[in-house]
Jmol script that loads the backbone (N, CA, C; Angstrom):
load data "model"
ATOM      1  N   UNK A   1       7.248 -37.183  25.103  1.00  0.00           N
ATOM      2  CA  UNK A   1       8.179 -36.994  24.032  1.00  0.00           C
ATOM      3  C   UNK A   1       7.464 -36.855  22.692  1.00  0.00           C
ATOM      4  N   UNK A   2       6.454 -37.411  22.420  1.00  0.00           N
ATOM      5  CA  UNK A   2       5.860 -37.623  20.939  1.00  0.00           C
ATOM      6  C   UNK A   2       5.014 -36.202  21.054  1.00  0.00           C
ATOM      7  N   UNK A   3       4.606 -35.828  22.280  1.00  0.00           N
ATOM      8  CA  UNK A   3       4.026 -34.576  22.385  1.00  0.00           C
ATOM      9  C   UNK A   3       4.967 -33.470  22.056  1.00  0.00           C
ATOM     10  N   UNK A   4       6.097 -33.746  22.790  1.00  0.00           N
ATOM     11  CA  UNK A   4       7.140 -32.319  22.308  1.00  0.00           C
ATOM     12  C   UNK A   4       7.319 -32.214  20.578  1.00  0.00           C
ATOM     13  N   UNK A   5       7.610 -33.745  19.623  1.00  0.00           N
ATOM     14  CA  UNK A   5       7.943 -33.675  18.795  1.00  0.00           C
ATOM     15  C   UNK A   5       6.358 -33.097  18.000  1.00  0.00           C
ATOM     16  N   UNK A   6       5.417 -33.246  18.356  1.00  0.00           N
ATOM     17  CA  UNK A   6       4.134 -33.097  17.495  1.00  0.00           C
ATOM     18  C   UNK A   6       4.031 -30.939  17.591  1.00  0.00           C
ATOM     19  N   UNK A   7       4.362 -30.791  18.807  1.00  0.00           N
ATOM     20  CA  UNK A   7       3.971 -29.499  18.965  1.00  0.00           C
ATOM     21  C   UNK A   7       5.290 -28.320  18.508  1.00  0.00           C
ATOM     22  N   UNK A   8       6.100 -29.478  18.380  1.00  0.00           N
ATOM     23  CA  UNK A   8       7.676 -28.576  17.613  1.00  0.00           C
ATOM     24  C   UNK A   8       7.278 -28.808  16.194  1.00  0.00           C
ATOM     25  N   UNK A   9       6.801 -29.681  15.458  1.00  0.00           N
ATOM     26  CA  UNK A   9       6.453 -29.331  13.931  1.00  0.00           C
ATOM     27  C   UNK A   9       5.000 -28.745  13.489  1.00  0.00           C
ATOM     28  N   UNK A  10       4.356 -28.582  14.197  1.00  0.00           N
ATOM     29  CA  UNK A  10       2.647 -27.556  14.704  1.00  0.00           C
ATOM     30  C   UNK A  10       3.789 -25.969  14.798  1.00  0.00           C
ATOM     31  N   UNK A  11       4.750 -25.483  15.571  1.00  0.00           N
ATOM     32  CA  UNK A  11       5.364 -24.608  15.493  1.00  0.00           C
ATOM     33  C   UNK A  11       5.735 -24.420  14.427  1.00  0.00           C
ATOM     34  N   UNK A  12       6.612 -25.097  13.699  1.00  0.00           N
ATOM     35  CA  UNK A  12       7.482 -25.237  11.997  1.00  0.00           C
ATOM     36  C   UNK A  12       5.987 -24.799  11.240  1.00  0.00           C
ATOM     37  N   UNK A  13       5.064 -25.580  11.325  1.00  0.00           N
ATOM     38  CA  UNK A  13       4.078 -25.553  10.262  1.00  0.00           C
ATOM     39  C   UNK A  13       3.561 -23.752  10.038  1.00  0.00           C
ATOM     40  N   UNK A  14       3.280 -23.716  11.794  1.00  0.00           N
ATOM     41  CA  UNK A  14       3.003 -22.275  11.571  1.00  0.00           C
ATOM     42  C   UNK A  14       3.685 -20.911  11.294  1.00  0.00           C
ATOM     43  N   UNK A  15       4.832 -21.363  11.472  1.00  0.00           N
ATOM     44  CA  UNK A  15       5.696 -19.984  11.202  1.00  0.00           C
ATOM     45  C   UNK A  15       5.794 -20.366   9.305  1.00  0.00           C
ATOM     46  N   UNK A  16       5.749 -21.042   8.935  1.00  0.00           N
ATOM     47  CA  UNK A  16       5.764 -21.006   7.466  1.00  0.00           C
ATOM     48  C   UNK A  16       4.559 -20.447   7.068  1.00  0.00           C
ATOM     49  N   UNK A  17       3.325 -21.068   7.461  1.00  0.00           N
ATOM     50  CA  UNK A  17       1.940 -20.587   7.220  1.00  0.00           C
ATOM     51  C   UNK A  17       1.896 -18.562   7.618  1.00  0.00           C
ATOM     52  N   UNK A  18       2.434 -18.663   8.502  1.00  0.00           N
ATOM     53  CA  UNK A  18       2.595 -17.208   8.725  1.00  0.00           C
ATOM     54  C   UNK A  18       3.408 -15.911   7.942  1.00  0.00           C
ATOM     55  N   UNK A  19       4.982 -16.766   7.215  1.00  0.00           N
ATOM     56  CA  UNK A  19       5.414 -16.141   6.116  1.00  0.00           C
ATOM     57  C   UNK A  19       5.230 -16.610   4.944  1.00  0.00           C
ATOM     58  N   UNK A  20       4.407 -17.216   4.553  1.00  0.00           N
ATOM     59  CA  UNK A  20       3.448 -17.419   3.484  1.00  0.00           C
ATOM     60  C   UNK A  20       2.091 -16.034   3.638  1.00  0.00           C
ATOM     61  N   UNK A  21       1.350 -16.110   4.064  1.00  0.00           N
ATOM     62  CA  UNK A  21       0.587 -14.774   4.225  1.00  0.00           C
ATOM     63  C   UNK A  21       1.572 -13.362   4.138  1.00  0.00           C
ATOM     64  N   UNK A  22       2.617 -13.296   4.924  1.00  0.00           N
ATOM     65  CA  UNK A  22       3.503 -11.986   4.742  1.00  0.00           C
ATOM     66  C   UNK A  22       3.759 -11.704   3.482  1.00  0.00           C
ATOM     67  N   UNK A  23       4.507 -12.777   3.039  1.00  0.00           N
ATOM     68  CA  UNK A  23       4.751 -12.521   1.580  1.00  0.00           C
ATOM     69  C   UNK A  23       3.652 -12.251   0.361  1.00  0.00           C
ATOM     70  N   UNK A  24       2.379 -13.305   0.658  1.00  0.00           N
ATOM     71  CA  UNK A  24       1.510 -12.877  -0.089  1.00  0.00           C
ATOM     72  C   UNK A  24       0.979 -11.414   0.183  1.00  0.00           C
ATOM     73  N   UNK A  25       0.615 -10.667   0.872  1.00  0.00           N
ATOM     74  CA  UNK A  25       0.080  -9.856   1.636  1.00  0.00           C
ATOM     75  C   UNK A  25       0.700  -8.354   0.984  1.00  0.00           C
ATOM     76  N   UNK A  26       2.323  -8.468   1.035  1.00  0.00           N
ATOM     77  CA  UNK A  26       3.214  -7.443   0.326  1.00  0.00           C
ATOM     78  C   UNK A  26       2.953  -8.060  -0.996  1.00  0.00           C
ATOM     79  N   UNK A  27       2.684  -8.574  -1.645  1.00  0.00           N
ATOM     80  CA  UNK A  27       2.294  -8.923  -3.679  1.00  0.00           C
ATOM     81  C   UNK A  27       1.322  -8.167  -3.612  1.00  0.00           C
ATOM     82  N   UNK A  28       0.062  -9.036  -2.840  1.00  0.00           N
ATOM     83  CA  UNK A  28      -1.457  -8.167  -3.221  1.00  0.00           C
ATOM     84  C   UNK A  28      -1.172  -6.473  -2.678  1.00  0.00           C
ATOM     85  N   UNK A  29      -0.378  -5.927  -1.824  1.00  0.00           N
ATOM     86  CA  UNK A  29      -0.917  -4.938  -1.474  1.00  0.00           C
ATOM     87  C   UNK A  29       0.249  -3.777  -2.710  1.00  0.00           C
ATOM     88  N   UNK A  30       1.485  -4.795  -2.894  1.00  0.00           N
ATOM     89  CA  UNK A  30       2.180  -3.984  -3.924  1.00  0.00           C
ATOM     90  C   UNK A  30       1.147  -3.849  -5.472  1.00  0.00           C
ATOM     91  N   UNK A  31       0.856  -4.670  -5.728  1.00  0.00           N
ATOM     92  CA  UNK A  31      -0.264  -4.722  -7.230  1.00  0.00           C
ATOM     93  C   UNK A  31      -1.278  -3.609  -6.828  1.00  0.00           C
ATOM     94  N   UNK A  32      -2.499  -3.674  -5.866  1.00  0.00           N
ATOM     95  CA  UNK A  32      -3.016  -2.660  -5.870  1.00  0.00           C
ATOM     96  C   UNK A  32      -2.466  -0.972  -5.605  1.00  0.00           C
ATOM     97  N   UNK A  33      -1.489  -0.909  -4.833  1.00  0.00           N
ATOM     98  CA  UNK A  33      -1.045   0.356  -5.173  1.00  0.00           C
ATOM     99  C   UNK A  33      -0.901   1.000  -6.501  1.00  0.00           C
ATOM    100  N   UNK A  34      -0.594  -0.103  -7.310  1.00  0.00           N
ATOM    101  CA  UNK A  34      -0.115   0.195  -8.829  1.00  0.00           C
ATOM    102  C   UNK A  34      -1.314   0.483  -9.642  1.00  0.00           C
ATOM    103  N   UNK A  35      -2.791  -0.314  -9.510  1.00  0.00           N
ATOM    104  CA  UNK A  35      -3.698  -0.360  -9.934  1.00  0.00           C
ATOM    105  C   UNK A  35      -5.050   0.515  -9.465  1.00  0.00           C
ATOM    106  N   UNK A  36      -4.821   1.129  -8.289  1.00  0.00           N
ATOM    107  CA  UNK A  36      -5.629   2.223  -7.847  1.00  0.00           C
ATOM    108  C   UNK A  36      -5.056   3.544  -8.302  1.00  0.00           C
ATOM    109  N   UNK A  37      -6.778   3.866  -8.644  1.00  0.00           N
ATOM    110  CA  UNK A  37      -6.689   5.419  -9.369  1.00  0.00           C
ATOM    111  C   UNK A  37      -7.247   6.440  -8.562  1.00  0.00           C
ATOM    112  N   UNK A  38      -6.269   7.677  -8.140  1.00  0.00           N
ATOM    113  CA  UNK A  38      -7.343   8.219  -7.489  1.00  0.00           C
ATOM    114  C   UNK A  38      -7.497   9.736  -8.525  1.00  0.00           C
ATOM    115  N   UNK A  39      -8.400  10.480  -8.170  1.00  0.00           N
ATOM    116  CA  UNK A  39      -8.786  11.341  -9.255  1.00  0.00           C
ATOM    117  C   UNK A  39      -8.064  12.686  -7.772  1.00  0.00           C
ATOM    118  N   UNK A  40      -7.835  13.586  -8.974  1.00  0.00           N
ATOM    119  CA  UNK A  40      -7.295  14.732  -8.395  1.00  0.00           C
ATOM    120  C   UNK A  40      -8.007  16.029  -8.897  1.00  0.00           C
ATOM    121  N   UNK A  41      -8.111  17.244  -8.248  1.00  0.00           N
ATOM    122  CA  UNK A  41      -8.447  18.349  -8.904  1.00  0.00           C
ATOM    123  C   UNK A  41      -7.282  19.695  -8.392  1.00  0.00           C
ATOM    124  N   UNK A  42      -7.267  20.398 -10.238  1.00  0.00           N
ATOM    125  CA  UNK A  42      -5.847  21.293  -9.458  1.00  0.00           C
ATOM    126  C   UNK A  42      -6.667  22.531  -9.387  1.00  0.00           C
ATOM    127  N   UNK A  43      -6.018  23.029  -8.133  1.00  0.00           N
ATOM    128  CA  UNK A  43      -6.515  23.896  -7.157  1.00  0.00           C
ATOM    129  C   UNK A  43      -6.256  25.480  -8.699  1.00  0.00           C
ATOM    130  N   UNK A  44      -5.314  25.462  -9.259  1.00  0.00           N
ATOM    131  CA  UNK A  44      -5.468  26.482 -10.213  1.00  0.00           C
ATOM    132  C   UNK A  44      -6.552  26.902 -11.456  1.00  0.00           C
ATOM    133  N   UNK A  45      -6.699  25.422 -12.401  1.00  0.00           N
ATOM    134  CA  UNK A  45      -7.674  25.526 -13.533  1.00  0.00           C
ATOM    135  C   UNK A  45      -8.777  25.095 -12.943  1.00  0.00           C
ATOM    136  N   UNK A  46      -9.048  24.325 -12.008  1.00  0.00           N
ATOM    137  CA  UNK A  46     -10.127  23.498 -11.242  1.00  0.00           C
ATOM    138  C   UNK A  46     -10.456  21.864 -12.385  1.00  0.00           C
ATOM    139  N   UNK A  47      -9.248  21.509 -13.209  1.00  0.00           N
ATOM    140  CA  UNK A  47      -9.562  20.457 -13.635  1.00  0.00           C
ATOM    141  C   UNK A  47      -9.302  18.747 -13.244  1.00  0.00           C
ATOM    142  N   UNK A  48      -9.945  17.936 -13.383  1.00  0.00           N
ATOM    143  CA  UNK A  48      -9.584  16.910 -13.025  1.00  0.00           C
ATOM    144  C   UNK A  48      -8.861  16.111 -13.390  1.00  0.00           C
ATOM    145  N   UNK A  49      -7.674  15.732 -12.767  1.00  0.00           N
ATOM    146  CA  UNK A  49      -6.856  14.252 -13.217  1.00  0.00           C
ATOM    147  C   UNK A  49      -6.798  13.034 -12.557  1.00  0.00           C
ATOM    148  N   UNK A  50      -6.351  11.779 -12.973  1.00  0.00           N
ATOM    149  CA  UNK A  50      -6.350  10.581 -12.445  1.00  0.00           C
ATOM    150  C   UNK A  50      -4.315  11.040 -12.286  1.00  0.00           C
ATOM    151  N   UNK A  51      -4.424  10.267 -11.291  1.00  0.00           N
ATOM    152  CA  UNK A  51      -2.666   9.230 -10.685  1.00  0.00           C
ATOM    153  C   UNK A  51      -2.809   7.925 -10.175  1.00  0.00           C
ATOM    154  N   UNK A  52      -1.981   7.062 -10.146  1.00  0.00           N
ATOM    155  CA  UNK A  52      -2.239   6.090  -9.603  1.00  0.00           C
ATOM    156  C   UNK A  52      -1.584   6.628  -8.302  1.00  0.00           C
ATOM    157  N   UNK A  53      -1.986   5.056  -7.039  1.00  0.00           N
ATOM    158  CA  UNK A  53      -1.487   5.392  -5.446  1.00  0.00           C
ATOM    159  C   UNK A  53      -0.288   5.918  -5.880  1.00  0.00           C
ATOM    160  N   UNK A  54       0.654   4.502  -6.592  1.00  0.00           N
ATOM    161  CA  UNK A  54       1.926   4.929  -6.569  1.00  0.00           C
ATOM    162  C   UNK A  54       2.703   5.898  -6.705  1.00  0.00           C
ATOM    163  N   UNK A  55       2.124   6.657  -7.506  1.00  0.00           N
ATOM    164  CA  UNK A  55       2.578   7.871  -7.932  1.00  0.00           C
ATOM    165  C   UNK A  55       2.214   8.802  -6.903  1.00  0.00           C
ATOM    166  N   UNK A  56       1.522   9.045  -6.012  1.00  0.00           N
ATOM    167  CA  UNK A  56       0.992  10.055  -5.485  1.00  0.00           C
ATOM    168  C   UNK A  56       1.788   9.653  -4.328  1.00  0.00           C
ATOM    169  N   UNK A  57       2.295   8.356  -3.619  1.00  0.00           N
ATOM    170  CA  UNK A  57       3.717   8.497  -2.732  1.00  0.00           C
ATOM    171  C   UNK A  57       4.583   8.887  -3.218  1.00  0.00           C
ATOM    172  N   UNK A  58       4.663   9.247  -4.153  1.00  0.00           N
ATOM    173  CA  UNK A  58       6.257   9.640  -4.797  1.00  0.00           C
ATOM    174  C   UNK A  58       6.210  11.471  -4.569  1.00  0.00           C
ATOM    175  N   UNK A  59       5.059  12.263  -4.451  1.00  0.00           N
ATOM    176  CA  UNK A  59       5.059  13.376  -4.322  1.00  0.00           C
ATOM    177  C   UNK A  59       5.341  13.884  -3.103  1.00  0.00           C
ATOM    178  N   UNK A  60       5.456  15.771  -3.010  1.00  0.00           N
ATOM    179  CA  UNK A  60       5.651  15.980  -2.232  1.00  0.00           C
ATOM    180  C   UNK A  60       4.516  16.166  -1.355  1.00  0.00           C
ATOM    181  N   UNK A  61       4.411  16.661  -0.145  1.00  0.00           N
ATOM    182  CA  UNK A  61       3.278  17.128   0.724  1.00  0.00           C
ATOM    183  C   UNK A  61       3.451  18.171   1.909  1.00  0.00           C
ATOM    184  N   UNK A  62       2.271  18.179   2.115  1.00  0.00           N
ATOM    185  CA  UNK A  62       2.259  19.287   3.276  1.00  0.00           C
ATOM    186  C   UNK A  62       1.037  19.238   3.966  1.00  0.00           C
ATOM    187  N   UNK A  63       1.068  19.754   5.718  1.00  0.00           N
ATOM    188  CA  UNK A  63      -0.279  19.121   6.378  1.00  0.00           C
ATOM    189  C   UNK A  63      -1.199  20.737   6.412  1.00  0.00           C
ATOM    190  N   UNK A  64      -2.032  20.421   5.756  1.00  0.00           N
ATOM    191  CA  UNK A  64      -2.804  22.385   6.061  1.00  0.00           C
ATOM    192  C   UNK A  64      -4.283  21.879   6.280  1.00  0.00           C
ATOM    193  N   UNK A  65      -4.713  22.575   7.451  1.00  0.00           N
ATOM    194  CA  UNK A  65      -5.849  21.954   8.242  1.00  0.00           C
ATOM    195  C   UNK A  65      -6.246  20.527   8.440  1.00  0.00           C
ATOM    196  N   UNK A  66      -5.397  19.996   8.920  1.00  0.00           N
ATOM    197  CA  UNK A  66      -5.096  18.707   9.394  1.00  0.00           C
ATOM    198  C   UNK A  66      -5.476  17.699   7.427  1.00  0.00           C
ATOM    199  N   UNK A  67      -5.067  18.255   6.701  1.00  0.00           N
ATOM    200  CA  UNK A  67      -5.559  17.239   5.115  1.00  0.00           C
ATOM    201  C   UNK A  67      -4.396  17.534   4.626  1.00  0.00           C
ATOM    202  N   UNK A  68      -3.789  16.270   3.993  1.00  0.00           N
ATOM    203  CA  UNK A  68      -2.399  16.523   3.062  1.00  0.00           C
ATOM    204  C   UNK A  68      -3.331  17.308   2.037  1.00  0.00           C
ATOM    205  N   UNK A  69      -1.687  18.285   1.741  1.00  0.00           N
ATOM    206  CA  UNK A  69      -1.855  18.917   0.332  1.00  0.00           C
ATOM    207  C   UNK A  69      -0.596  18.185  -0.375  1.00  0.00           C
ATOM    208  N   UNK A  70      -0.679  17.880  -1.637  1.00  0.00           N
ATOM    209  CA  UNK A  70      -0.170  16.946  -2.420  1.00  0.00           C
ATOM    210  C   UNK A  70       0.534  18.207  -3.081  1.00  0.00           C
ATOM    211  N   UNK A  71       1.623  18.681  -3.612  1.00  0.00           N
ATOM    212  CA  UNK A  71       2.274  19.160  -4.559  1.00  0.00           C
ATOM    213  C   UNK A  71       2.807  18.153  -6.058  1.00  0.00           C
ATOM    214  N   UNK A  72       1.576  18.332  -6.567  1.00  0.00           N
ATOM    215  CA  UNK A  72       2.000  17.646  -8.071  1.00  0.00           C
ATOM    216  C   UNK A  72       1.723  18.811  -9.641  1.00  0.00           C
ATOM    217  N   UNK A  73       2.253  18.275 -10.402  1.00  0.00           N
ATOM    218  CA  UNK A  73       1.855  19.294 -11.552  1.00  0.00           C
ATOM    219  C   UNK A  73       0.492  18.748 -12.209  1.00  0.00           C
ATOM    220  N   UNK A  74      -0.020  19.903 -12.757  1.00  0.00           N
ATOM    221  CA  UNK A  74      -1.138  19.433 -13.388  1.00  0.00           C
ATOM    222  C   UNK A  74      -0.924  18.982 -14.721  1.00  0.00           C
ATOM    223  N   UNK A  75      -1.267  18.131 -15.632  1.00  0.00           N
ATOM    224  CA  UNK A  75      -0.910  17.452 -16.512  1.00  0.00           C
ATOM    225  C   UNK A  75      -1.503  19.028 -17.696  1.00  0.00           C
ATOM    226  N   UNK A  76      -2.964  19.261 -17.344  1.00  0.00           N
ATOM    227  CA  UNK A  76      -3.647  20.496 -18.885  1.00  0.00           C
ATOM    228  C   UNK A  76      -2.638  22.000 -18.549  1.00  0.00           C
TER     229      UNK A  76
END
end "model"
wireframe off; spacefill off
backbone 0.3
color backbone group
């Protein structure tokens, strides 16, 4: 009996410990989306821009030789 009760709150402990990491996990990975830059070059002037991740899910795409092509405007 003291065994069932020890290994039923070892269960409790871990499913908290486990949505504790989930939750942290979606913070850190929402912040860096926001904070990564990736640099772009437009295929017309050949100049370079920065977007963050976030922004660059928000665009459209298309698969041409197996590499997304990103449809965004060029800022110049």
């Amino acid at each position: 009996m003291l065994i069932n009760q020890i290994a039923s709150v070892l269960r409790i402990i871990a499913f908290i410990n486990l949505f504790g990491w989930m939750l942290y996990l979606g913070v850190v990975m929402n912040a860096q989306s926001k904070a990564v830059k990736v640099w772009l070059k437009c295929r017309h002037c050949g100049q370079e821009f920065s977007k963050t991740k976030r922004e660059i899910e928000k665009f459209q795409y298309q698969l041409v030789d197996n590499q997304l092509a990103y449809q965004c405007e060029c800022p110049h």
